[in-house]
Steps between C-alpha positions, in 0.01 A plus 500: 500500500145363595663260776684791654199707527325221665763449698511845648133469527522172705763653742308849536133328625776290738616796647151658543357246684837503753467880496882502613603741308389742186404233225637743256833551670590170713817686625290704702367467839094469547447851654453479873194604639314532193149248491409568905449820709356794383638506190602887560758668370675538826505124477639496163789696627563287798506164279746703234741618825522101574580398134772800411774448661548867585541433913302796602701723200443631180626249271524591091639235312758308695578777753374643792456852597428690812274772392376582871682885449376549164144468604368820583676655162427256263335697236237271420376480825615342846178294483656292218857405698243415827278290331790291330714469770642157549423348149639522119427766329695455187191534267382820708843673420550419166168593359442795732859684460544580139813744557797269468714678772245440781701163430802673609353583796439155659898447664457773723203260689634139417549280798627118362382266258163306536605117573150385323465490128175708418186367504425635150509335152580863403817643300599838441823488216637846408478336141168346526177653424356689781856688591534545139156703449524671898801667319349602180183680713701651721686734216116473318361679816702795390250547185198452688323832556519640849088588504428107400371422861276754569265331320461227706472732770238683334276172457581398849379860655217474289377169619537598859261771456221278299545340765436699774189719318330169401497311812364766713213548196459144540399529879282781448358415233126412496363327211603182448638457180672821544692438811571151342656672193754708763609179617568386217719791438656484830573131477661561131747739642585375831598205273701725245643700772638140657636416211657854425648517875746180362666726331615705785568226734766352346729838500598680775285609835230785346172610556290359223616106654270582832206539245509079441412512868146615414406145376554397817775301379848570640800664273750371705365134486507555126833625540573146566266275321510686204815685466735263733343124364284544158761730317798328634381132484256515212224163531770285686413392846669803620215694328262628842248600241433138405554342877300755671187431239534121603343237525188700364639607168845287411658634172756299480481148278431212733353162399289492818331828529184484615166598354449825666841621336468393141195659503661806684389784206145446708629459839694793503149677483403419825868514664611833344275779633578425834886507471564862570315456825653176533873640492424756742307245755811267468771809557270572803513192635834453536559783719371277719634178400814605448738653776620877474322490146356905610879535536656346179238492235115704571555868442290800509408439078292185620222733576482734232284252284231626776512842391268426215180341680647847721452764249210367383312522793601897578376573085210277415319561844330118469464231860829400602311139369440651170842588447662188636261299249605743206917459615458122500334477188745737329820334652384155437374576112898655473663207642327270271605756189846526618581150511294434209746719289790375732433123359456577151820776489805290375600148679184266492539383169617140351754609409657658698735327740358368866672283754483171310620567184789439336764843537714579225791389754522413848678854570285772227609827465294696733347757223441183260307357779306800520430491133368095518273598783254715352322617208502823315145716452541651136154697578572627796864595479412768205313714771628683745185525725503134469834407580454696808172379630488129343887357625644610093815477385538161720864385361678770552355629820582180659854565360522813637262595750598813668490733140135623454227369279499773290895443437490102386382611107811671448753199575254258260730504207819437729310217635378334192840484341641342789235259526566370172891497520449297808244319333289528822145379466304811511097495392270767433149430545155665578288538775281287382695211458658557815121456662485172281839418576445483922197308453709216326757575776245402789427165265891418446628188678800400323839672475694649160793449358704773393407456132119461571484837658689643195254277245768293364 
């Protein structure tokens, strides 16, 4: 057993250094596009349309669809159809369509078969795990009560209004430590409203999505960076969370990273409260860089985030200065928050899986993937306001990201059982271990093995 682990450890550092491919998955190609360039999600999704196969389609498995007509009545949105146009968006469908005759649907738009394999390690057996337990929630849903996701609702009002009042006390505020206080406040819930806007912008086109705008970020970038690439390709090189973060903060194992990133848990300090403003300088840029970008990807959304510094100014009747000073310091305090909680949430852990380390097979089950890739939060998942504002109930969100937060605590029991009939390798922990956890993550250099990860 000990040769074959060094073995696989010998052959994984090999395939590093080439970076030809995923070290994890060697049947894979190296994702075009991904260590040069902006690093934007726009990019992301022009590398994924060269690896997929789809030849300007849909493709979902090993078929390709035409969903051109479909478009403007798809009911989650057309936005979701444009932005995944010419690339594979087998993970997409089967996480985000839980109704098993939206299957049924698909002949009506199919076109031929794709004459690539796919470009993902992923598998998706109506016997195997994740199938097995998209069934069982779907006739759980039933027993969920209708009023379960007006709480999150509730909280994410509630934020939006904290933050509002506060930062317009902040900038008229006239003592010192007082206005400091407000924004304080301000910064706490322009973070927690962030976070709480994920929820919405993984469902279908509503109001409450336009609200992650106010961070400056963009919803529809983390359409794809979060929603398209983390959920679907969980710490693999597909993962635009990890590339984008690159070569300042590298998560994954490698035995040459560099200084700066195994001591990442204090660079992110100075790289984090800049990366709301970041995102949106980068987005702006390419309208520029990029032809007919106005066209296919800035919309009117990219300037609500300005609406804050806006409002502030008409209420708190402070120097156009003052204000700016009192916006920059309040957006930069909740970027560094955000990703702060963002880094800590689930999938920076030991053990959890990264590009690197051994799989459980060269072709996983896509849900027992999911499961290997992060890391439970027993504290946080038994509180609602917590799951909502802190990234809770991790596991089965990723599985199933469209049902609300406030939904997830009902389908726990379903999901445990199946976890242990599948045997898959599900861990509980608590925040603070997850904290202690992504420091030794920034430290790690050397792959797992399947059995280290489960401490065999």
């Amino acid at each position: 057993m000990a040769s074959k682990q060094e073995e696989w450890i010998t052959v994984a550092n090999e395939r590093a250094l080439q970076k030809k491919t995923h070290v994890s998955f060697p049947q894979l190609k190296y994702p075009s596009l991904r260590d040069g360039g902006f690093k934007d999600p726009l990019q992301w999704l022009t590398g994924k349309a060269l690896d997929d196969g789809a030849e300007g389609l849909w493709r979902i498995h090993d078929k390709l669809y035409d969903f051109t007509s479909f478009m403007k009545n798809h009911p989650g949105g057309e936005e979701w159809l444009e932005l995944t146009k010419g690339t594979d968006i087998t993970e997409a469908f089967e996480s985000h369509h839980l109704n098993p005759s939206t299957e049924r649907l698909l002949c009506k738009f199919y076109i031929r078969d794709a004459q690539m394999p796919r470009n993902s390690p992923f598998t998706f057996k109506e016997d195997g795990f994740y199938k097995t337990l998209k069934q069982a929630v779907y006739k759980e849903l039933k027993n969920v009560p209708i009023e379960s996701y007006k709480t999150a609702d509730r909280i994410t009002d509630g934020l939006l209004v904290i933050l509002l009042c506060s930062s317009s006390v902040a900038s008229s505020a006239t003592n010192y430590w007082l206005a400091l206080f407000w924004r304080f406040v301000a910064a706490i819930s322009l973070t927690l409203l962030t976070v709480t806007c994920h929820n919405y912008i993984h469902r279908r086109t509503n109001w409450r999505m336009y609200l992650f705008n106010l961070s400056m970020w963009s919803y529809r970038d983390f359409r794809v960076s979060h929603v398209l690439s983390h959920h679907l390709y969980t710490n693999t090189l597909m993962d635009a969370e990890l590339s984008i973060l690159e070569p300042v903060l590298i998560y994954n194992p490698r035995a040459d990273k560099p200084l700066h990133a195994k001591i990442g848990f204090i660079t992110q300090y100075i790289f984090f409260p800049f990366l709301f403003l970041i995102s949106f300088m980068k987005r702006f840029l390419s309208a520029f860089l990029r032809r007919g970008f106005f066209r296919t990807h800035y919309r009117w959304h990219d300037a609500i985030g300005f609406t804050l510094p806006f409002i502030m100014l008409l209420t708190s009747g402070a120097s156009c200065f003052h204000v700016l000073y009192t916006w920059i310091w309040i957006n930069c305090t909740g970027s560094l928050l955000f990703f702060i909680i963002a880094v800590n949430a689930a999938h920076h852990h030991p053990d959890a899986i990264k590009d690197g380390d051994q799989p459980s097979n060269e072709t996983p089950d896509w849900g027992e993937h999911q499961v290997e890739a992060l890391l439970d939060r027993k504290d946080i998942n038994s509180n609602t306001f917590a799951v909502i504002t802190l990234f809770g109930d991790h596991a089965l969100h990723h599985m199933f990201p469209t049902l609300d937060h406030g939904d997830l605590k009902y389908l726990h029991p379903i999901f445990l059982d199946l976890c242990e009939k599948y045997q898959a390798n599900y861990r509980a922990s608590t925040q603070f271990q997850l904290v202690v956890g992504q420091i030794k993550e920034n430290f790690r250099t050397k792959f797992k093995t399947r059995d280290e990860r489960k401490g065999k």
